[in-house]
C-alpha positions as CSV (number, residue, x, y, z in Angstrom):
1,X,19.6,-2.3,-18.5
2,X,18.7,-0.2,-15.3
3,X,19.6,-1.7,-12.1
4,X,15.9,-2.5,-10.2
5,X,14.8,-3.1,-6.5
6,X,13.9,-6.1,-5.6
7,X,10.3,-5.7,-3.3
8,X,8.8,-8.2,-0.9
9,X,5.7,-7.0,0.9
10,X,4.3,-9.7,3.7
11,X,2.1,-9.9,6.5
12,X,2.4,-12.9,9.4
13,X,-0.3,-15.0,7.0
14,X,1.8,-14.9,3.7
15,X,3.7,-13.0,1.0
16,X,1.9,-10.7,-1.0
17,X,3.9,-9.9,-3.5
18,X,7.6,-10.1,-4.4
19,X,9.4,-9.0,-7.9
20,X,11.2,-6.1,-9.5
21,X,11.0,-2.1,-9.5
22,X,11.9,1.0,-9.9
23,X,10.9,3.2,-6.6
24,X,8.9,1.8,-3.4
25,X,7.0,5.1,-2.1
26,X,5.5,4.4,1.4
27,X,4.1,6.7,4.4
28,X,6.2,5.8,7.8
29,X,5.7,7.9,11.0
30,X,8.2,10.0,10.3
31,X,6.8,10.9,7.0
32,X,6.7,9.6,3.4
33,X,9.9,8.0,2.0
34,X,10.7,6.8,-1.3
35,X,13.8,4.2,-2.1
36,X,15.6,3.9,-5.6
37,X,18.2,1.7,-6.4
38,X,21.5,2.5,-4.1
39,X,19.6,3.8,-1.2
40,X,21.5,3.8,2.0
41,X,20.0,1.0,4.3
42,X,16.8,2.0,6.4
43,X,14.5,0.7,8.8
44,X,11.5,2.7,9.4
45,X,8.1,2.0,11.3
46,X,5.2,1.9,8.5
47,X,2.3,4.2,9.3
48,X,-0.7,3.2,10.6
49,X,-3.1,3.1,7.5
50,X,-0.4,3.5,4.9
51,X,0.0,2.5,1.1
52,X,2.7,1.0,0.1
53,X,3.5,1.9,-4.0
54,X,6.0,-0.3,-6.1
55,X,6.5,1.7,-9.3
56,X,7.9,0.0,-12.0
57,X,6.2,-3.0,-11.0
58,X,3.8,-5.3,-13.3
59,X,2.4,-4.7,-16.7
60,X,0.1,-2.0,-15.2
61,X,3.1,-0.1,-13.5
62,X,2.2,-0.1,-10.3
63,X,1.5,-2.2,-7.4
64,X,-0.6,-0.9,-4.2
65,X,-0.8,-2.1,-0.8
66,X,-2.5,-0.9,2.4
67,X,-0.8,-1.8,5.4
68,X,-1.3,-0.9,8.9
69,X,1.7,-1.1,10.7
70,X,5.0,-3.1,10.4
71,X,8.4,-2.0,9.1
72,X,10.0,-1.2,6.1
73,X,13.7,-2.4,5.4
74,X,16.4,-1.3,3.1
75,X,19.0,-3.2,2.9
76,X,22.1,-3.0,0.5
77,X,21.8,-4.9,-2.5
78,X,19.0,-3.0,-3.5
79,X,16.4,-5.4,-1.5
80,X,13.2,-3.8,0.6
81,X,10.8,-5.6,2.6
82,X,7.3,-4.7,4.0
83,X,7.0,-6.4,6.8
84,X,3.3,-5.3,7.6
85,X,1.1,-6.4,10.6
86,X,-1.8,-6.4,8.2
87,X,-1.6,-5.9,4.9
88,X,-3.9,-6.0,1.5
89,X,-3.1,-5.9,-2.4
90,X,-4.7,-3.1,-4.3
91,X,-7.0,-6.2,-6.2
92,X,-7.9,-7.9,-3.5
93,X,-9.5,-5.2,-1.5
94,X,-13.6,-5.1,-1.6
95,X,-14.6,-1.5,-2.3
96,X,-18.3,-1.6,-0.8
97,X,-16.9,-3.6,2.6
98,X,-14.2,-0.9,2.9
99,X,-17.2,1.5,2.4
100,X,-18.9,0.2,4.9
101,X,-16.3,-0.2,7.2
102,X,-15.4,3.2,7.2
103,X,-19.2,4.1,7.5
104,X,-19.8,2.0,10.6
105,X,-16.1,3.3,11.9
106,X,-17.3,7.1,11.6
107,X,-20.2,6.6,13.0
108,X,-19.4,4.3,16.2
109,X,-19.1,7.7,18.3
110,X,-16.4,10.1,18.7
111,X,-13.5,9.5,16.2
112,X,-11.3,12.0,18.2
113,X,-11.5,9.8,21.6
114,X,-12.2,6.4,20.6
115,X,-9.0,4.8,19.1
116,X,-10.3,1.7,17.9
117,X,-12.7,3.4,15.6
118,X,-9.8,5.4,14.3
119,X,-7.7,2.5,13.7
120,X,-10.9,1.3,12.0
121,X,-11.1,4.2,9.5
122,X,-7.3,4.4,8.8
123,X,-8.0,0.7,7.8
124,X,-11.2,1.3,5.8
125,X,-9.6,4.8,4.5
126,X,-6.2,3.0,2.9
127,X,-7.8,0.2,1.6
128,X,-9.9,2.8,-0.5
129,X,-7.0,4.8,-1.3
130,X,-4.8,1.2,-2.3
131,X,-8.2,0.2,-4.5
132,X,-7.7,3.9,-6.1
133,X,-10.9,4.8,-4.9
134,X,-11.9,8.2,-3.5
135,X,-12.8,8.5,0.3
């Protein structure tokens, strides 16, 4: 049997989601990173906006998160934790709100200056890509 990850993801409200896979693939500031089993230990800030990917996860293969900031940590004995500020399974995100979020976001004024409406659309913008809808 192949050796698996063991994956927590949680915000300050509640776990998400905890179990078994094969690769965690997530954006950090530094850039994307992507842990197998016997990764050296890591702590990395989470991107603001990010999905988190769990392959090897499920039935379906795959579990999705968008989180907007937090930590990842990877520790030996092949454990990672999201620790996420805010975070949002790929199923429980609603499509049209996300929509509409990002609409009102874009349109509030000048996305280049105002950083609350850019927080905003990275929000709106990673819940659509978690939901594995195009934006």
């Amino acid at each position: 049997m192949s050796k698996k990850l063991f994956v927590e993801i949680v915000s300050p409200e509640q776990e998400l989601w905890a179990g078994e896979g094969d690769m965690v693939i997530a954006k950090t500031v530094d850039g994307e990173i992507g842990v197998q089993p016997g990764h050296t230990p890591v702590l990395a800030l989470l991107a603001p906006g990010a999905v988190v990917r769990v392959q090897g996860a499920r039935e379906t293969g795959e579990v999705r998160a968008a989180v907007h900031g937090g930590f990842m940590v990877v520790t030996l004995g092949d454990r990672v934790s999201i620790l996420a500020e805010i975070a949002e399974l790929a199923e429980d995100v609603d499509v049209e709100r996300a929509k509409a979020a990002l609409r009102d976001a874009e349109s509030a004024g000048n996305l280049t200056e105002d950083e609350a409406a850019q927080a905003r659309a990275a929000r709106a913008r990673s819940r659509l890509q978690a939901a594995g809808t195009s934006v």
